[in-house]
C-alpha positions in Angstrom: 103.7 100.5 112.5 105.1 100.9 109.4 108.3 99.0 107.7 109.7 99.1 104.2 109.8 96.0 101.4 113.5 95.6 101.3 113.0 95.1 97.4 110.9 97.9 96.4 111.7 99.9 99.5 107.6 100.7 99.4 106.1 101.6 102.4 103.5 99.2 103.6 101.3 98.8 106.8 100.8 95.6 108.6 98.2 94.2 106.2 99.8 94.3 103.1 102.9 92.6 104.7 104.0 88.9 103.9 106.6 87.4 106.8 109.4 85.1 105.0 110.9 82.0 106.5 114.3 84.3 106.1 112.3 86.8 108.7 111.8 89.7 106.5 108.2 91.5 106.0 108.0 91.5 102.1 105.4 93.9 100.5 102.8 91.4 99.2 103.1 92.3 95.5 106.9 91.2 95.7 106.5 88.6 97.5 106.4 85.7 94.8 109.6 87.9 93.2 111.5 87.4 96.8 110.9 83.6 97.0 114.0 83.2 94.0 116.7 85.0 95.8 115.6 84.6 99.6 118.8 83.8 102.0 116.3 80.5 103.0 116.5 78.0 100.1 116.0 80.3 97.3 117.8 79.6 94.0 119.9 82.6 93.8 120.3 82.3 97.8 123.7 83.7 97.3 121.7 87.6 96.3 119.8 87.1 99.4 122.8 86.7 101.7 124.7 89.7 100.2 121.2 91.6 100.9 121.3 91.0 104.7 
């Protein structure tokens, strides 16, 4: 099955999918990028929320 990276909107397969605490399957190249504004803790949580 294939899902999109909600920051690059990339379409990625299982394998190149990272789960975040938040609960969304980040494409593994953004991944380090979504940790600053993820809804969970990050430190513009705030952009995260509104991204829900």
């Amino acid at each position: 099955m294939q899902t999109r990276c909600p920051l690059c909107r990339r379409s990625m397969s299982r394998d190149e999918q990272h789960w975040c605490r938040c609960g969304k399957p980040i494409d593994s190249r953004c991944y380090d990028a979504h940790g600053d504004w993820c809804a969970v803790g990050g430190v513009d949580a705030a952009v995260g929320a509104l991204e829900r």
